[in-house]
DSSP file (Angstrom, degrees, kcal/mol; ACC not computed):
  #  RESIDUE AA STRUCTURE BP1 BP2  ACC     N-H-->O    O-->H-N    N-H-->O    O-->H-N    TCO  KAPPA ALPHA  PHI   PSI    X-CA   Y-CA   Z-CA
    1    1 A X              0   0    0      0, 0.0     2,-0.3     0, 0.0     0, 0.0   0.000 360.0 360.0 360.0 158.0  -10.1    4.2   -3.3
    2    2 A X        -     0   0    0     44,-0.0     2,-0.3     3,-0.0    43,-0.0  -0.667 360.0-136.0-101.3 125.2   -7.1    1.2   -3.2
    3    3 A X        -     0   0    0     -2,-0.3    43,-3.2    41,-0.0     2,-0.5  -0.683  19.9-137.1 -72.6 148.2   -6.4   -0.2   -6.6
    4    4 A X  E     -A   45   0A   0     41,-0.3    41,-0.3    -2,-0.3     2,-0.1  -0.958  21.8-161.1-116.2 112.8   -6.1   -4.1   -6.2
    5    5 A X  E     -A   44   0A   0     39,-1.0    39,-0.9    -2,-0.5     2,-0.3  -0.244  26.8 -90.1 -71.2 168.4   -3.6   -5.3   -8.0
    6    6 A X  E     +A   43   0A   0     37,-0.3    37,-0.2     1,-0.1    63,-0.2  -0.726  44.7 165.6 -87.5 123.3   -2.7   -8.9   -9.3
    7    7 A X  E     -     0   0A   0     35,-2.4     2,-0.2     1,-0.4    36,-0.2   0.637  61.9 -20.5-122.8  -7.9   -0.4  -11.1   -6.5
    8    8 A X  E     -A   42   0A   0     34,-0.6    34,-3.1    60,-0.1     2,-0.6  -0.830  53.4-114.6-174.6 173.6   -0.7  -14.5   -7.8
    9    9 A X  E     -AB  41  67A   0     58,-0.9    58,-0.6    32,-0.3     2,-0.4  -0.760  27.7-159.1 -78.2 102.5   -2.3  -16.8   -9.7
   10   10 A X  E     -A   40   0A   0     30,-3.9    30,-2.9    -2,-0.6     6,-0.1  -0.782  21.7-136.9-117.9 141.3   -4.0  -20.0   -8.1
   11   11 A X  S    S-     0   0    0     54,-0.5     2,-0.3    -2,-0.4    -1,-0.1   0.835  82.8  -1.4 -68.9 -11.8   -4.9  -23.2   -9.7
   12   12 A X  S    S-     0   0    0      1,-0.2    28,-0.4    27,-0.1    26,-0.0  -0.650  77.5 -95.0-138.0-175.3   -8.5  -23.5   -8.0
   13   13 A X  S >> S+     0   0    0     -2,-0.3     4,-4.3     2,-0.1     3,-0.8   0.957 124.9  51.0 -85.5 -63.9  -10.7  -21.8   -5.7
   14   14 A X  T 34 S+     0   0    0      1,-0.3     4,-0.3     2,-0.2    -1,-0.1   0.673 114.3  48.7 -58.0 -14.5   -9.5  -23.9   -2.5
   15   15 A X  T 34 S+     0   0    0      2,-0.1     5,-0.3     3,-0.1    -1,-0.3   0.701 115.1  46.1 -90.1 -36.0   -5.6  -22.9   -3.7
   16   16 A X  T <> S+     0   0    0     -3,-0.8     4,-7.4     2,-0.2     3,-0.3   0.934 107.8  50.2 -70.2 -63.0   -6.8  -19.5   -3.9
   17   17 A X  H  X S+     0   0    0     -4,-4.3     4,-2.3     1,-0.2    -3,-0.2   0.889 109.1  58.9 -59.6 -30.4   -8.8  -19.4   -0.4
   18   18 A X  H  > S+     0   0    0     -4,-0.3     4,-1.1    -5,-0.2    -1,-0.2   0.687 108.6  47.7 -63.1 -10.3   -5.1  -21.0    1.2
   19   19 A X  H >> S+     0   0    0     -3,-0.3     3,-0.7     2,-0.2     4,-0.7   0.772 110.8  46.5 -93.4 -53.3   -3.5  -17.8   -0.1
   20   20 A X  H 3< S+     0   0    0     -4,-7.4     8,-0.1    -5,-0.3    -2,-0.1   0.893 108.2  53.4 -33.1 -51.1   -5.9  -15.6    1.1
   21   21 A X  H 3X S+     0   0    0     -4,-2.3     4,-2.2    -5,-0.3    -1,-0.3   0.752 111.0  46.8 -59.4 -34.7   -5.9  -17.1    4.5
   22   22 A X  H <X S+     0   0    0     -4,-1.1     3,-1.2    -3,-0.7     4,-0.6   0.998 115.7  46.7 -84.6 -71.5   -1.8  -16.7    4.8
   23   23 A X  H  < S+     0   0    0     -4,-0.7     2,-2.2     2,-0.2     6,-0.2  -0.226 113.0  53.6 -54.6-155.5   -2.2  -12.7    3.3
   24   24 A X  H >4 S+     0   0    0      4,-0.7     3,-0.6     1,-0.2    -1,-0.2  -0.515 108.5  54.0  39.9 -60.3   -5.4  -12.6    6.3
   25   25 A X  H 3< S+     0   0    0     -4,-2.2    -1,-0.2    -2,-2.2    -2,-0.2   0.621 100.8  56.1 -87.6   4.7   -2.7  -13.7    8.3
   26   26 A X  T 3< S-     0   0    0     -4,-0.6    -1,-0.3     2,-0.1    -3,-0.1   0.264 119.9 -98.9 -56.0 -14.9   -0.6  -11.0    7.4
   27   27 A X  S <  S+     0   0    0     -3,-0.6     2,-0.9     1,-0.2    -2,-0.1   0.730  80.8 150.4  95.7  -6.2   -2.6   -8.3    8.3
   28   28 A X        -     0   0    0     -6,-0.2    -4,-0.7    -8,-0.1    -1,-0.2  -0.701  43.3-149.2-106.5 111.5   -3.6   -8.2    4.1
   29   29 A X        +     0   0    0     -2,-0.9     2,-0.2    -6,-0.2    -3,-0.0   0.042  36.7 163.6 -45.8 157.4   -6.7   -7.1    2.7
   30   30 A X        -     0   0    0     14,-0.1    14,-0.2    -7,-0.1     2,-0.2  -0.800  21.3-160.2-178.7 157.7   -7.2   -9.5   -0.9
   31   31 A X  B     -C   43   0A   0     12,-2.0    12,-1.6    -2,-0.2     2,-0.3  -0.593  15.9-125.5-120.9-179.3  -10.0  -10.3   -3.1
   32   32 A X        -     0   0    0     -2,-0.2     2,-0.3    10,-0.2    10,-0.2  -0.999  22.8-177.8-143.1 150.7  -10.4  -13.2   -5.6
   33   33 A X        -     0   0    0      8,-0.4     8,-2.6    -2,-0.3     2,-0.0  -0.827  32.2-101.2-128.8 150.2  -11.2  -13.2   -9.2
   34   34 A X  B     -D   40   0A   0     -2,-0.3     2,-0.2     6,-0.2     6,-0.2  -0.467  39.1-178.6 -77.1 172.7  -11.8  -15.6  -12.0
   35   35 A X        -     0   0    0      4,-1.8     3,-0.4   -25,-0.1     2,-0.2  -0.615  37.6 -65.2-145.1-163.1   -9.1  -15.9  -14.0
   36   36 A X  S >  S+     0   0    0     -2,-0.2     3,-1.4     1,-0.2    -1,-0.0  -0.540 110.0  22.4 -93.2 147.9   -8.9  -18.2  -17.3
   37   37 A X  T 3  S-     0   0    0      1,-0.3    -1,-0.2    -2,-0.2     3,-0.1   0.787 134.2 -61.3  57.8  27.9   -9.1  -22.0  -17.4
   38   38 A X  T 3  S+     0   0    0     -3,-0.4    -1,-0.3     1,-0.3    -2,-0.2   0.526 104.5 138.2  72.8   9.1  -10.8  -22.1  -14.1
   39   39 A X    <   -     0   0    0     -3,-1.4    -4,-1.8     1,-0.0     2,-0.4  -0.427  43.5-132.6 -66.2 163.3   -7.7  -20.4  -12.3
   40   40 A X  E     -AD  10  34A   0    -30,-2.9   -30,-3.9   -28,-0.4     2,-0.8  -0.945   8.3-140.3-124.5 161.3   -8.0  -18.0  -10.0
   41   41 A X  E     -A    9   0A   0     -8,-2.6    -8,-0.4    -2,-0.4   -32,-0.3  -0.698   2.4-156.0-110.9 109.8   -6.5  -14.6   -9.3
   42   42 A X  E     -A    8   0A   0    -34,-3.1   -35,-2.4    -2,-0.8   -34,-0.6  -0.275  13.7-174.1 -68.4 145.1   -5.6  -13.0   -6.2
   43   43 A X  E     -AC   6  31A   0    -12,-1.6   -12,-2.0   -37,-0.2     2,-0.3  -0.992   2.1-177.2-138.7 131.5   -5.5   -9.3   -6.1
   44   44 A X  E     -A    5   0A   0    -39,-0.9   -39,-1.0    -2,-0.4   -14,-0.1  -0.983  40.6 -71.4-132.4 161.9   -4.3   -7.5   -3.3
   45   45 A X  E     -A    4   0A   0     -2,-0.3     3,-0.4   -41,-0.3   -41,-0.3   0.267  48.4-120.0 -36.8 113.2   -4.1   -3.2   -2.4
   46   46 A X  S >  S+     0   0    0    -43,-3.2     3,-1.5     1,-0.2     4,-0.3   0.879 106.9  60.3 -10.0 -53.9   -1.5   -1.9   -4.6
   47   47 A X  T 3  S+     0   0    0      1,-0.3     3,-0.3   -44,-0.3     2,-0.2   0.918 108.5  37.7 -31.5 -68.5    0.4   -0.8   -1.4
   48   48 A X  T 3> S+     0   0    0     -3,-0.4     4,-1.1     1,-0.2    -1,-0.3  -0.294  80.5 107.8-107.2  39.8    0.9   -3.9    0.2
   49   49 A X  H <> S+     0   0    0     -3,-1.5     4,-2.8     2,-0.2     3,-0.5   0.988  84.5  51.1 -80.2 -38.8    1.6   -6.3   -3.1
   50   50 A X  H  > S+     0   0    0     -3,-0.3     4,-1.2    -4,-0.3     5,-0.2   0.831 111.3  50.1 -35.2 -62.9    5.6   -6.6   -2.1
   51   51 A X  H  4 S+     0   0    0      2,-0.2     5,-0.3     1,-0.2     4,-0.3   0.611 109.9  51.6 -58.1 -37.4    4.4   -7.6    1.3
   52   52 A X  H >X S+     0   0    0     -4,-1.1     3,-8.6    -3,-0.5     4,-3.4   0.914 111.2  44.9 -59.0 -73.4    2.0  -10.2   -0.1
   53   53 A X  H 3X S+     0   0    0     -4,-2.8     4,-1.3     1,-0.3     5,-0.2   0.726 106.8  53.8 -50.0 -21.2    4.2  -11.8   -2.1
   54   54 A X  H 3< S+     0   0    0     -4,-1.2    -1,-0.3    -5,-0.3    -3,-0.2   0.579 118.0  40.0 -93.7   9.3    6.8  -12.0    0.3
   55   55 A X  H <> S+     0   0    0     -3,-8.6     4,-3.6    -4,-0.3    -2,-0.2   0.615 113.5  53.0-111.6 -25.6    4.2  -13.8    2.8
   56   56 A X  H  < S+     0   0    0     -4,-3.4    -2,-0.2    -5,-0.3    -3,-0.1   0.927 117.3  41.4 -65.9 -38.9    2.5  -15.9   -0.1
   57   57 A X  T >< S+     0   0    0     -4,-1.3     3,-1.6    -5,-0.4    -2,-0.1   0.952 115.0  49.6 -76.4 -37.3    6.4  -17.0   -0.7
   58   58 A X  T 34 S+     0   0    0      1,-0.3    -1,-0.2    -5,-0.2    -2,-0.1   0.950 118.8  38.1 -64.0 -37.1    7.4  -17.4    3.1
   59   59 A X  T 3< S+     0   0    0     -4,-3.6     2,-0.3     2,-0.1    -1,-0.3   0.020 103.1  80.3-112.5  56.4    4.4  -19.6    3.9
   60   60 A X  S <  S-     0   0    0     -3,-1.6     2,-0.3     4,-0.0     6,-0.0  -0.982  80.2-109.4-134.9 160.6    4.1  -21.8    0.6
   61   61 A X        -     0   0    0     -2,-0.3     3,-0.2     1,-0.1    -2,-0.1  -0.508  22.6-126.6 -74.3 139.0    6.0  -25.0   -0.4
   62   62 A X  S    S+     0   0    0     -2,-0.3    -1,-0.1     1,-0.2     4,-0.1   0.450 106.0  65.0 -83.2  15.4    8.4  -24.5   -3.3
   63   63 A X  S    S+     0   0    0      2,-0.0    -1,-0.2     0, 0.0    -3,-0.0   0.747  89.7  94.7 -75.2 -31.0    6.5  -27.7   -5.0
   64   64 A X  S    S-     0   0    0     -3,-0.2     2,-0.6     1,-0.1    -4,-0.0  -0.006  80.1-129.2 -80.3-173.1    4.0  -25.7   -5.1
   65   65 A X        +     0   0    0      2,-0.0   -54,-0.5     0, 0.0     2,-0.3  -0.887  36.6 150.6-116.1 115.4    2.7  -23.3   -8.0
   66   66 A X        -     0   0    0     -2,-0.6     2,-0.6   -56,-0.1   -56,-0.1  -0.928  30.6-154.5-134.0 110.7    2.0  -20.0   -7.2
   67   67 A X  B     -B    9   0A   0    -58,-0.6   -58,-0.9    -2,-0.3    -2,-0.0  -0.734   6.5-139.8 -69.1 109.5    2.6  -17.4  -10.6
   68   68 A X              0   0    0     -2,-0.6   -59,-0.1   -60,-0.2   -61,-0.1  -0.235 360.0 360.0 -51.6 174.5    3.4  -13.8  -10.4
   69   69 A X              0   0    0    -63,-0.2    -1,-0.1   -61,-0.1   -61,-0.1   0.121 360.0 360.0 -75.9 360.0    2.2  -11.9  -12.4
């Protein structure tokens, strides 16, 4: 079974569900988790976390806040 690793951090659920949808449209499996202080956490296959992050970074604004891990 694929371990899911942590690929960022989102301040809400509706922050979260726009990340997903950009990894979806990569072609990247991800799940979502609570995370503390009502954040949430994206976790995606071990494999493919480089490849999230570098599609979470391509299609987000650099106001916004997305944390690595």
């Amino acid at each position: 079974m694929t371990e899911f690793v942590h690929a960022a951090v989102a301040g809400d659920v509706s922050e979260a569900e726009e990340i997903q949808e950009i990894l979806r449209s990569a072609g990247i499996a991800s799940e979502l988790q609570s995370g503390e202080d009502d954040s949430v956490v994206v976790l995606v296959p071990e494999s493919d976390l480089e490849a999230a992050q570098d599609a979470i970074e391509a299609m987000t604004e650099p106001d916004d806040v997305v944390a690595e891990p």
